[in-house]
mmCIF file of the C-alpha atoms, coordinates in Angstrom:
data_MODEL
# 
_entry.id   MODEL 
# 
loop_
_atom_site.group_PDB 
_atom_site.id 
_atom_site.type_symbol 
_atom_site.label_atom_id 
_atom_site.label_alt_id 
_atom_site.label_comp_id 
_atom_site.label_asym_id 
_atom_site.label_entity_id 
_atom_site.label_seq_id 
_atom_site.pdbx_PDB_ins_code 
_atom_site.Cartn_x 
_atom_site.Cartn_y 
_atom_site.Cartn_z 
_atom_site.occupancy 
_atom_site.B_iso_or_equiv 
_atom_site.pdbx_formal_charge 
_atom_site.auth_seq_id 
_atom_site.auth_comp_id 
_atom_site.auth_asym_id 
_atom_site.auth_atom_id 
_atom_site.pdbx_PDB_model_num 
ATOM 1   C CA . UNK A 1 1   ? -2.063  3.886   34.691  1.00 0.00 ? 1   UNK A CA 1 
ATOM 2   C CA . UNK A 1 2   ? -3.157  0.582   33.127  1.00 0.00 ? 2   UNK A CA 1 
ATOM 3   C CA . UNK A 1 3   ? -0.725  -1.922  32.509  1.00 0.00 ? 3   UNK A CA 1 
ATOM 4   C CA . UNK A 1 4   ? -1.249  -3.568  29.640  1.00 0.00 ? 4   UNK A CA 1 
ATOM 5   C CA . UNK A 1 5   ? -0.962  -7.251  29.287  1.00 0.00 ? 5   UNK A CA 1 
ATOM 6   C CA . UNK A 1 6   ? -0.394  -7.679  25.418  1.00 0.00 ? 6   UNK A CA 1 
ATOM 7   C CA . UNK A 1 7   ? 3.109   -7.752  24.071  1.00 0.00 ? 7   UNK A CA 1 
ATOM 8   C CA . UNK A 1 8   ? 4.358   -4.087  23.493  1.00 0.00 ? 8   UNK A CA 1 
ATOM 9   C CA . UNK A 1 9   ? 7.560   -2.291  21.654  1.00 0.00 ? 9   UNK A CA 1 
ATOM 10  C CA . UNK A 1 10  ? 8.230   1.267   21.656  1.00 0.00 ? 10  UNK A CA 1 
ATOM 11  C CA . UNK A 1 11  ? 10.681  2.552   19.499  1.00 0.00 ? 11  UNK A CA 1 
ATOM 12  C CA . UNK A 1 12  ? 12.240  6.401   19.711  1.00 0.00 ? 12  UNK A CA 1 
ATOM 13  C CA . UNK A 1 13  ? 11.873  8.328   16.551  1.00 0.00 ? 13  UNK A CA 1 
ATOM 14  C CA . UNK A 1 14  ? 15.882  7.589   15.635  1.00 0.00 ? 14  UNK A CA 1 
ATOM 15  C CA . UNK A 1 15  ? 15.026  4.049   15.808  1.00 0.00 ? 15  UNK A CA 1 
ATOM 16  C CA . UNK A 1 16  ? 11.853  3.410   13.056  1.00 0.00 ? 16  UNK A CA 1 
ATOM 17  C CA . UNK A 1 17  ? 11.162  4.967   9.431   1.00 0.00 ? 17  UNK A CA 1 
ATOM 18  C CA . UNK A 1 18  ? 8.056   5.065   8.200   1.00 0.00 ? 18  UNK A CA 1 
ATOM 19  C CA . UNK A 1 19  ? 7.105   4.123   4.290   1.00 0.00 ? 19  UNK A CA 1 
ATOM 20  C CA . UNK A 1 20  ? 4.081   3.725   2.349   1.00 0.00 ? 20  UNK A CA 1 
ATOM 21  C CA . UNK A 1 21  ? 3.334   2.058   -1.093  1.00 0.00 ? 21  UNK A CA 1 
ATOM 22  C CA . UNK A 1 22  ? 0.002   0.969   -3.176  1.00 0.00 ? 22  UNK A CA 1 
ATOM 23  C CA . UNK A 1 23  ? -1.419  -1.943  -5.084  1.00 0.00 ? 23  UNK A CA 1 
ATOM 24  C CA . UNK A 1 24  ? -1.451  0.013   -8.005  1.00 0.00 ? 24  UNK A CA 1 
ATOM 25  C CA . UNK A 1 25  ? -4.262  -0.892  -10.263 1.00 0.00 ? 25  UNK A CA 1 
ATOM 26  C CA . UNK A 1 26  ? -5.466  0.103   -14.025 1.00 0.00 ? 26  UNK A CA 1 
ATOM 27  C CA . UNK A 1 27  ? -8.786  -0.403  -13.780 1.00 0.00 ? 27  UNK A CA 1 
ATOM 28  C CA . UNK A 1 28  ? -9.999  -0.184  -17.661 1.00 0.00 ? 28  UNK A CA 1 
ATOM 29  C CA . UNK A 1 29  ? -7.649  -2.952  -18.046 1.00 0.00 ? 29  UNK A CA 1 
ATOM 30  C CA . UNK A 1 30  ? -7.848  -4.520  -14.960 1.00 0.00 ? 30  UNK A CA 1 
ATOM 31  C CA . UNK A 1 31  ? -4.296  -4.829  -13.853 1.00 0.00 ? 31  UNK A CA 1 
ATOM 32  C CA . UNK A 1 32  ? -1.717  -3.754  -11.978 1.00 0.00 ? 32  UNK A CA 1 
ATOM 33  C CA . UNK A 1 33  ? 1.356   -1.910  -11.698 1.00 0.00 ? 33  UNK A CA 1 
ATOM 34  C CA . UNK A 1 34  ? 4.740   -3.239  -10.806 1.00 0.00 ? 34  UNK A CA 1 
ATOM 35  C CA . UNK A 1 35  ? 8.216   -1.501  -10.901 1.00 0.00 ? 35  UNK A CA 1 
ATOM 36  C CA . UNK A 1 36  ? 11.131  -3.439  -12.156 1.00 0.00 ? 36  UNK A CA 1 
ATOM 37  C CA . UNK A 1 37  ? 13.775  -2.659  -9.433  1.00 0.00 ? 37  UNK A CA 1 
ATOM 38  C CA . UNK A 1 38  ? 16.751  -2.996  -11.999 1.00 0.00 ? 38  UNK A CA 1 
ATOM 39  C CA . UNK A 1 39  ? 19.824  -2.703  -9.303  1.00 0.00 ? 39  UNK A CA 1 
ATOM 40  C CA . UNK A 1 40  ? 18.699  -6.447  -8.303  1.00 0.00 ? 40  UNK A CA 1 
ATOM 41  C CA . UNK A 1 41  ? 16.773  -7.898  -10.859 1.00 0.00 ? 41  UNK A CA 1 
ATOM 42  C CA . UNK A 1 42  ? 12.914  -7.356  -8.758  1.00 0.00 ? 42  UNK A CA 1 
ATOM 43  C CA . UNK A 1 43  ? 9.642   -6.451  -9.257  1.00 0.00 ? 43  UNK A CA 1 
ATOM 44  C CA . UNK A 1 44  ? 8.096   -4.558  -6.580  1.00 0.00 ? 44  UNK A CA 1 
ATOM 45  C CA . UNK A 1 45  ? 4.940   -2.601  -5.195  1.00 0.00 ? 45  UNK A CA 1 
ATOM 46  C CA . UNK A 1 46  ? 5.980   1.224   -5.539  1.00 0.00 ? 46  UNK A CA 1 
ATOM 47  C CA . UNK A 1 47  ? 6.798   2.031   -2.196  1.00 0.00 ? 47  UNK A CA 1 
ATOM 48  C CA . UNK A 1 48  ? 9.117   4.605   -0.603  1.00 0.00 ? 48  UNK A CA 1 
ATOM 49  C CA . UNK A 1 49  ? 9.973   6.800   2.953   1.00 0.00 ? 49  UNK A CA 1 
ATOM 50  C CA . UNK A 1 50  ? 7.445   9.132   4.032   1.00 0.00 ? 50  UNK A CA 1 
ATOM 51  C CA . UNK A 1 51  ? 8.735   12.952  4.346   1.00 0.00 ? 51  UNK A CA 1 
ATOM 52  C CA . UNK A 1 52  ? 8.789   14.777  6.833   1.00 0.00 ? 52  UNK A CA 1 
ATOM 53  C CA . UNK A 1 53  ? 5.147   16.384  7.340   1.00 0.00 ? 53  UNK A CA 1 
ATOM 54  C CA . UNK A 1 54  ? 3.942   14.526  5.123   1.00 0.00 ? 54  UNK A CA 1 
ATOM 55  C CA . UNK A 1 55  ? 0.423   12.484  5.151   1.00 0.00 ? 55  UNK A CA 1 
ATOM 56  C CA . UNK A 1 56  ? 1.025   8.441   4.916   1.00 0.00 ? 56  UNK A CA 1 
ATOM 57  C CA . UNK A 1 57  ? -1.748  8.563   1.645   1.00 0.00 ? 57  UNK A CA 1 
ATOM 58  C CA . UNK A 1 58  ? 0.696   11.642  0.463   1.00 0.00 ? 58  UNK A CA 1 
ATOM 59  C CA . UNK A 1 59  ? 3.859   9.409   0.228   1.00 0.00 ? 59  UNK A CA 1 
ATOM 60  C CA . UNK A 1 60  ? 2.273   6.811   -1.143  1.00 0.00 ? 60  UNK A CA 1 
ATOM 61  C CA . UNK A 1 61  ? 0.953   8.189   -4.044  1.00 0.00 ? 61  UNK A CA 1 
ATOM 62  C CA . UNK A 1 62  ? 4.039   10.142  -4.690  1.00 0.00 ? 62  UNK A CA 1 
ATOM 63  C CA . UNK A 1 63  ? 6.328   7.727   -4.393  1.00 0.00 ? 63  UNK A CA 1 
ATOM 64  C CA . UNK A 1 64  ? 4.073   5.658   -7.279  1.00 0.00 ? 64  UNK A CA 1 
ATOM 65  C CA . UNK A 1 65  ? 4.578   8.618   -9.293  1.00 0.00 ? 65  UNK A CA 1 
ATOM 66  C CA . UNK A 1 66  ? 7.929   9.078   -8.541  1.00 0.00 ? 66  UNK A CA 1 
ATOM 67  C CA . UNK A 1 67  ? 8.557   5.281   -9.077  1.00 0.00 ? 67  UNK A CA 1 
ATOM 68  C CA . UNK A 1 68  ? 6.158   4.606   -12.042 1.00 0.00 ? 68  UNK A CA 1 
ATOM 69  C CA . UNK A 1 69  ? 5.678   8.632   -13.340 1.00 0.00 ? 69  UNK A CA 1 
ATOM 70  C CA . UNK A 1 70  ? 1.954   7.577   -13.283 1.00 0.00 ? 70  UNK A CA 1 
ATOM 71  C CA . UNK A 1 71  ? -0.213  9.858   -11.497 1.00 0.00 ? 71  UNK A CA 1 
ATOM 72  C CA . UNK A 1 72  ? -2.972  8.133   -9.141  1.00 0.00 ? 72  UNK A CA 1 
ATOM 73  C CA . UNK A 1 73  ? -5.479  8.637   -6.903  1.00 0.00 ? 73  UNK A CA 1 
ATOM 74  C CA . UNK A 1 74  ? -6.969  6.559   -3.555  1.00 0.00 ? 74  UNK A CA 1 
ATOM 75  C CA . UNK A 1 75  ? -9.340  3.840   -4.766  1.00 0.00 ? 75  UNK A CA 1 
ATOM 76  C CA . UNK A 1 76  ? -12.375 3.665   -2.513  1.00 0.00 ? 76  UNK A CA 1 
ATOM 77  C CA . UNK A 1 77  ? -12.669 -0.119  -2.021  1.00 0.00 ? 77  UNK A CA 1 
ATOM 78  C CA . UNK A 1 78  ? -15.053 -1.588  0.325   1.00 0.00 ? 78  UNK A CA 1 
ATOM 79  C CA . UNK A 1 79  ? -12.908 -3.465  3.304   1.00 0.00 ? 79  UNK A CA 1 
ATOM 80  C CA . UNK A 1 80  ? -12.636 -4.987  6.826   1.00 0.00 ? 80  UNK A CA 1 
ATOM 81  C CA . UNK A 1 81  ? -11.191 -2.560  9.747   1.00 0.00 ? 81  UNK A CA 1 
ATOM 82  C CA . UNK A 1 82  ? -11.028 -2.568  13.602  1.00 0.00 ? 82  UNK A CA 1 
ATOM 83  C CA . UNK A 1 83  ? -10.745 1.474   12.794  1.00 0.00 ? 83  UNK A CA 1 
ATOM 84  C CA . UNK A 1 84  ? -14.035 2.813   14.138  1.00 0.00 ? 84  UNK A CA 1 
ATOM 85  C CA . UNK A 1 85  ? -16.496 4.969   11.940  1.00 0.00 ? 85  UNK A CA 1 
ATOM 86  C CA . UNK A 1 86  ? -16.302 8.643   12.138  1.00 0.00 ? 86  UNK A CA 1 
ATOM 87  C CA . UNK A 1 87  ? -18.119 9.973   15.198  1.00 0.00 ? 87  UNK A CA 1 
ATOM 88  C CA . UNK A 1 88  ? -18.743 6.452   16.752  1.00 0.00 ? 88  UNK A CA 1 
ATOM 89  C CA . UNK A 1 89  ? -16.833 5.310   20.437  1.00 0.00 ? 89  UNK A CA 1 
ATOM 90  C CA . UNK A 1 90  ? -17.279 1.737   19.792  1.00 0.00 ? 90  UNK A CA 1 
ATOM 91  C CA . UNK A 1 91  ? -15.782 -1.414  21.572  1.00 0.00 ? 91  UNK A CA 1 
ATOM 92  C CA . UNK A 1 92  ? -12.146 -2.249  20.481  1.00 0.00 ? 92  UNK A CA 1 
ATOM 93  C CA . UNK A 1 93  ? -12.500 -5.426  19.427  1.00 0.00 ? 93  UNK A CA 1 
ATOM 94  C CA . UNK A 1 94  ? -15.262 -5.213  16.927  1.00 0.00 ? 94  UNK A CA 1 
ATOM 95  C CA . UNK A 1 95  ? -14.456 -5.296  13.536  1.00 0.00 ? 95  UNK A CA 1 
ATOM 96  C CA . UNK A 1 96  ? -16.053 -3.136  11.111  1.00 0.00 ? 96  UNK A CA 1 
ATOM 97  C CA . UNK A 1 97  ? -17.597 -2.971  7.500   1.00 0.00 ? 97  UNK A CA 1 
ATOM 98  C CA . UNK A 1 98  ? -16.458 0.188   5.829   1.00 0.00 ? 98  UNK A CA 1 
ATOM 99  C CA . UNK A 1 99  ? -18.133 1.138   2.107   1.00 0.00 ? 99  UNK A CA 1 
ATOM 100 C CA . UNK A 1 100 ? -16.019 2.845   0.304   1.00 0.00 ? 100 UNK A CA 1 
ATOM 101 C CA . UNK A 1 101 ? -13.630 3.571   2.065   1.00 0.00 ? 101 UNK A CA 1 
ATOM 102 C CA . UNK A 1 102 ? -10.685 5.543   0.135   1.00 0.00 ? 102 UNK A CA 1 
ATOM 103 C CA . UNK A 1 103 ? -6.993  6.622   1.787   1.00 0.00 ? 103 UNK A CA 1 
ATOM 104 C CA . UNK A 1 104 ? -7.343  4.329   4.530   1.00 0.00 ? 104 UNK A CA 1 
ATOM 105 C CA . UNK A 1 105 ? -4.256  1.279   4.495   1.00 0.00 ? 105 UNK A CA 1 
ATOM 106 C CA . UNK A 1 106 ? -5.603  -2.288  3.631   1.00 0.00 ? 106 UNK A CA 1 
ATOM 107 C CA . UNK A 1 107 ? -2.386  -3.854  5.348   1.00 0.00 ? 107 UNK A CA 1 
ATOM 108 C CA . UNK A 1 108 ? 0.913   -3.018  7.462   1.00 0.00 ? 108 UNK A CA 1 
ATOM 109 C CA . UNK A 1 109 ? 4.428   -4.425  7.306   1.00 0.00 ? 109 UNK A CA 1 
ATOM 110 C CA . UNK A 1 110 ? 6.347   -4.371  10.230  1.00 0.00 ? 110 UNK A CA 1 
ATOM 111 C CA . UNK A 1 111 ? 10.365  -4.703  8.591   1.00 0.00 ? 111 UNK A CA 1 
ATOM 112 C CA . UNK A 1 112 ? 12.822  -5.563  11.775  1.00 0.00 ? 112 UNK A CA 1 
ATOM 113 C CA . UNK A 1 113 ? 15.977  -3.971  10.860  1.00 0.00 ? 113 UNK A CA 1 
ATOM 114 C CA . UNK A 1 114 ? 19.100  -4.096  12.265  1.00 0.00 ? 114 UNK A CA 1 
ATOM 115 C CA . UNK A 1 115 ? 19.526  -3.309  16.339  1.00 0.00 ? 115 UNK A CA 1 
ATOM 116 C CA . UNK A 1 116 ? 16.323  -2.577  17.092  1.00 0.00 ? 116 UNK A CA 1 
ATOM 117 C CA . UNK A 1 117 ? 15.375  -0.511  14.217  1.00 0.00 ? 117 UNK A CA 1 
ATOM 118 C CA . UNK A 1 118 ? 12.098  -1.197  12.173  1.00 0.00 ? 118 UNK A CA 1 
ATOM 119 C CA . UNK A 1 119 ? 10.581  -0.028  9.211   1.00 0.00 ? 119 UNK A CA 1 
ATOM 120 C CA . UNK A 1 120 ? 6.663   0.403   9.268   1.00 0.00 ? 120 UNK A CA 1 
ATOM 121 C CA . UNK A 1 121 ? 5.361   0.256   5.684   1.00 0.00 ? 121 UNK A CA 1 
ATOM 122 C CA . UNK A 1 122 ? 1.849   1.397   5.111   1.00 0.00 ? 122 UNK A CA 1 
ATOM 123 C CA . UNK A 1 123 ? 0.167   -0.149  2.179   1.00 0.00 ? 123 UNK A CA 1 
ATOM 124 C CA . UNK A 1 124 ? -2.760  1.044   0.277   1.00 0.00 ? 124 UNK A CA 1 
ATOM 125 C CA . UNK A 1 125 ? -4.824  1.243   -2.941  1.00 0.00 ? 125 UNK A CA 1 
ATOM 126 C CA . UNK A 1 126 ? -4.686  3.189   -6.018  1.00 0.00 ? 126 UNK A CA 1 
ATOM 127 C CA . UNK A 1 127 ? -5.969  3.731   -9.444  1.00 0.00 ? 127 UNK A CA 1 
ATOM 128 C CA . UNK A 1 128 ? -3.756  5.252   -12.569 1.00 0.00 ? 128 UNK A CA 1 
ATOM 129 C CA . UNK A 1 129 ? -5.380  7.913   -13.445 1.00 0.00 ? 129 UNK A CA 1 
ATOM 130 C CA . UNK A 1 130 ? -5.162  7.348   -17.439 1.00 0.00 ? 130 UNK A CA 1 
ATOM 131 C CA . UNK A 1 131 ? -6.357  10.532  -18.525 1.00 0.00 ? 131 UNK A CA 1 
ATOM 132 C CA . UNK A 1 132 ? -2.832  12.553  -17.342 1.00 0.00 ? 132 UNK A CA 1 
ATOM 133 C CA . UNK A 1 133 ? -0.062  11.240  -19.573 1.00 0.00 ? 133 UNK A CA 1 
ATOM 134 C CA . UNK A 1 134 ? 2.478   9.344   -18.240 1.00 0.00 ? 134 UNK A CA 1 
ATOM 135 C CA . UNK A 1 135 ? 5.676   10.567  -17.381 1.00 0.00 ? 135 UNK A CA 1 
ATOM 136 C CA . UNK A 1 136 ? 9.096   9.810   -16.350 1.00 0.00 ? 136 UNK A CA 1 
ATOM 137 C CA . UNK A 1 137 ? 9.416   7.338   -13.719 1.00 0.00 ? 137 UNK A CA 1 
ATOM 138 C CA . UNK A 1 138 ? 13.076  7.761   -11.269 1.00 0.00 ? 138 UNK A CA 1 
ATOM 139 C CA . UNK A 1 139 ? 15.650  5.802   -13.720 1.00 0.00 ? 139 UNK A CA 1 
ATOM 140 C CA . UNK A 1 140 ? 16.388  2.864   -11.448 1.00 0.00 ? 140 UNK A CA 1 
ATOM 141 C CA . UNK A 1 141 ? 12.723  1.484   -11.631 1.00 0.00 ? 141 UNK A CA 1 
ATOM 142 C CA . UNK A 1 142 ? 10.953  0.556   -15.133 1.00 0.00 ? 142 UNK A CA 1 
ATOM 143 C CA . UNK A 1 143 ? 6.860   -0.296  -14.349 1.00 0.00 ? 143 UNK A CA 1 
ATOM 144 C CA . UNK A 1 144 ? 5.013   -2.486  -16.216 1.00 0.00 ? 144 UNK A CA 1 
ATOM 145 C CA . UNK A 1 145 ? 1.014   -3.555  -15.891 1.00 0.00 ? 145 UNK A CA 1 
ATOM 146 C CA . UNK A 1 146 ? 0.006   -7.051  -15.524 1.00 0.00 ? 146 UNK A CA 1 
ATOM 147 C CA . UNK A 1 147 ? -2.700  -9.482  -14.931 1.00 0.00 ? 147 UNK A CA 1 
ATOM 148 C CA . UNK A 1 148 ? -3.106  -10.398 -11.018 1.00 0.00 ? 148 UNK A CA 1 
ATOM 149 C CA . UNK A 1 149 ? -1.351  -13.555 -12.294 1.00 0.00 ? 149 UNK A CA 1 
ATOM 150 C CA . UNK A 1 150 ? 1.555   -12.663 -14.043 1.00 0.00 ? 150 UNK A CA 1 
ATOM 151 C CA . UNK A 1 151 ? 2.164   -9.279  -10.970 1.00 0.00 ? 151 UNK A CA 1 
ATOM 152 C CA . UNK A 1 152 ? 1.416   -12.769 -8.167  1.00 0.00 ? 152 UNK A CA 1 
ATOM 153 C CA . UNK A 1 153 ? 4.290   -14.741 -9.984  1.00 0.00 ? 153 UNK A CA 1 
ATOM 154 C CA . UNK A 1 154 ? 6.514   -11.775 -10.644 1.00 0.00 ? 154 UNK A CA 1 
ATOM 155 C CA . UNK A 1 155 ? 6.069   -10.089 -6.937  1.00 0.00 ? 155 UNK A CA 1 
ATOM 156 C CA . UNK A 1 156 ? 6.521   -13.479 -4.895  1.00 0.00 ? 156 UNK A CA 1 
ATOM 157 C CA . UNK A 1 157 ? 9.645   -14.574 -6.224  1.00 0.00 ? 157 UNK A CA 1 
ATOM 158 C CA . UNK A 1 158 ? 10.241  -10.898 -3.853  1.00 0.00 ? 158 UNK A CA 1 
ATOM 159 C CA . UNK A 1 159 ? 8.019   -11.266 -0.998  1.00 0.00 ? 159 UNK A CA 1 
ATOM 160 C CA . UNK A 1 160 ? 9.397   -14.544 0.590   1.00 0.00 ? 160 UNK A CA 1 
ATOM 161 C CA . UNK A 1 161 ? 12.776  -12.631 1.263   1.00 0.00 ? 161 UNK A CA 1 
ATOM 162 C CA . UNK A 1 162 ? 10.847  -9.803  3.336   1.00 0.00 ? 162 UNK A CA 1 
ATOM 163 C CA . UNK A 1 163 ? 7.910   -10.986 4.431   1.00 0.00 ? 163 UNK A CA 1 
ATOM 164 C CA . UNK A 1 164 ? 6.026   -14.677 4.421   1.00 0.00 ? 164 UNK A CA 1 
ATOM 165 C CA . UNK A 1 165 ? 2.355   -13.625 4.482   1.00 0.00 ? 165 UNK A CA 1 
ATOM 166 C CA . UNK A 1 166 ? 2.943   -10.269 2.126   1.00 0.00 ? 166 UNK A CA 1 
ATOM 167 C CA . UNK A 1 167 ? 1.795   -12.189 -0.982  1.00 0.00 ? 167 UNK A CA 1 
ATOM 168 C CA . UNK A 1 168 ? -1.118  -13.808 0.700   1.00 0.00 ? 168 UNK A CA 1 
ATOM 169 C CA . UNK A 1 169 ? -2.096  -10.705 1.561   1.00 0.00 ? 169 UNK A CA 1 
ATOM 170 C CA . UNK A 1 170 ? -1.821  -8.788  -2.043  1.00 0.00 ? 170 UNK A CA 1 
ATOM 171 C CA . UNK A 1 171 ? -3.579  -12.226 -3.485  1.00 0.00 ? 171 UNK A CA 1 
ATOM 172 C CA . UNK A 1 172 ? -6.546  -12.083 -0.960  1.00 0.00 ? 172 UNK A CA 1 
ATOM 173 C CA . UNK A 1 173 ? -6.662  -8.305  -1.415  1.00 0.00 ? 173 UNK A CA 1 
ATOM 174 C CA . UNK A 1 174 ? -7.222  -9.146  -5.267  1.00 0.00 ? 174 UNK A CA 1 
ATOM 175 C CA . UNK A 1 175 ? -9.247  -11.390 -5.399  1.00 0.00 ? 175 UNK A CA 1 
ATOM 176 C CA . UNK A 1 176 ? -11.837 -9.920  -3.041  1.00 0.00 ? 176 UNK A CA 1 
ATOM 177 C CA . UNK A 1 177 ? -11.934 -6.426  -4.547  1.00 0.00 ? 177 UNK A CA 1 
ATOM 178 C CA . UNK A 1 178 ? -10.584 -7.231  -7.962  1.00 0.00 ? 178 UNK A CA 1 
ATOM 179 C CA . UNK A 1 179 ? -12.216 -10.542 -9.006  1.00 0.00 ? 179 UNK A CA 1 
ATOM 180 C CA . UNK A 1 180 ? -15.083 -9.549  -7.296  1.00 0.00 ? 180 UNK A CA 1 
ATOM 181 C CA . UNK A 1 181 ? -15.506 -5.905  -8.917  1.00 0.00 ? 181 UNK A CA 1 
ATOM 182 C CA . UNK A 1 182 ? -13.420 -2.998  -7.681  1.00 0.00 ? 182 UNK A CA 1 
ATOM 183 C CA . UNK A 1 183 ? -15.533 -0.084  -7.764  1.00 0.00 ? 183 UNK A CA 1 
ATOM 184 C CA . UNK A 1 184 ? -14.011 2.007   -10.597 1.00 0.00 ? 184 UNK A CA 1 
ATOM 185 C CA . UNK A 1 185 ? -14.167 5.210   -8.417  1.00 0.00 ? 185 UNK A CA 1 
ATOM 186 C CA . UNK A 1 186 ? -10.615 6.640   -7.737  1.00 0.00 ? 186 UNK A CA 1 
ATOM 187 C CA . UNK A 1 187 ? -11.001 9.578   -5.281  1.00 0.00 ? 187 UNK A CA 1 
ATOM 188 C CA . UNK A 1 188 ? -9.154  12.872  -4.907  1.00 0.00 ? 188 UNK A CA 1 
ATOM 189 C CA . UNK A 1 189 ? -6.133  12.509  -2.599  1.00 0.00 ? 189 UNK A CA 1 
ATOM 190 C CA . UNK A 1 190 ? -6.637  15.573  -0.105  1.00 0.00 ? 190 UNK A CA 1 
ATOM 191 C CA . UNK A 1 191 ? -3.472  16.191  2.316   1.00 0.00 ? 191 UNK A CA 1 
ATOM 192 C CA . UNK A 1 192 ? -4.170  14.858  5.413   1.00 0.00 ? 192 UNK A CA 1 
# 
């Protein structure tokens, strides 16, 4: 076997948590979806644990129901992967235009926790689908929908605490899908 030569941690299943969250977006009225954490006084990206058995794009978009008590769907937004195409073995290193692509994560946080425990947060996109009516949201988070400047202001008085390049990352994310035109396509979340 191959040793390889990058740097490399493996953690046992009693030792990382998986979560996922969304950039949750309105589209009609272009903004996005924040929850007020009120315990301390933040606003976040829904985001929560992943179940047991359950898909990554499942948790996601439950836990922004669950969070927000709007129900969404994957956005298909065009973006940048190293994930190959369907069907194609293709070298490693190349990095690849996807169209469209819906349910697939835009970004990853890696969370060191205490003694060698980490949290992996999956992030993706989402649209509110505005034609179910709202409904209640978990009591300890209030959402509200912003422009991408008022949900940049509000989220990085958060993001410095957790993670330095989190907000760069939401801000490029906007302004190359959002700014640029978001296809206004939410797709069908199947189980995966």
């Amino acid at each position: 076997m191959a040793v390889s030569t990058f740097q490399t941690e493996q953690y046992t299943s009693a030792h990382f948590v998986e979560s996922a969250g969304v950039v949750l977006l309105e589209t009609r009225t272009r903004k996005v979806c924040l929850v007020h954490y009120k315990a301390k006084d933040e606003w976040l990206l829904p985001k929560g644990r992943r179940n047991v058995c359950e898909s990554r794009q499942s948790a996601a978009l439950r836990e922004a129901k669950e969070e927000t008590g709007y129900t969404c769907a994957m956005l298909a937004v065009e973006m940048v992967t190293r994930a190959p195409p369907p069907g194609e073995d293709v070298d490693d290193i190349a990095y690849h235009h996807g169209t469209e692509l819906a349910g697939e994560p835009f970004m990853v946080t890696m969370r060191h926790l205490h003694k060698r425990h980490v949290k992996v947060i999956w992030w993706y996109v989402a649209a509110i689908d505005m034609a179910v009516r709202k409904g209640d949201g978990e009591a300890l988070f209030e959402p509200g929908l912003f422009s991408f400047e008022e949900a940049l202001s509000a989220w990085a008085a958060y993001v410095p605490k957790r993670s330095g390049r989190g907000c760069s990352c939401f801000g490029s994310l906007w302004r190359q899908y959002w700014l640029n035109g978001i296809p206004a396509k939410a797709v069908k979340n199947d189980a995966r």
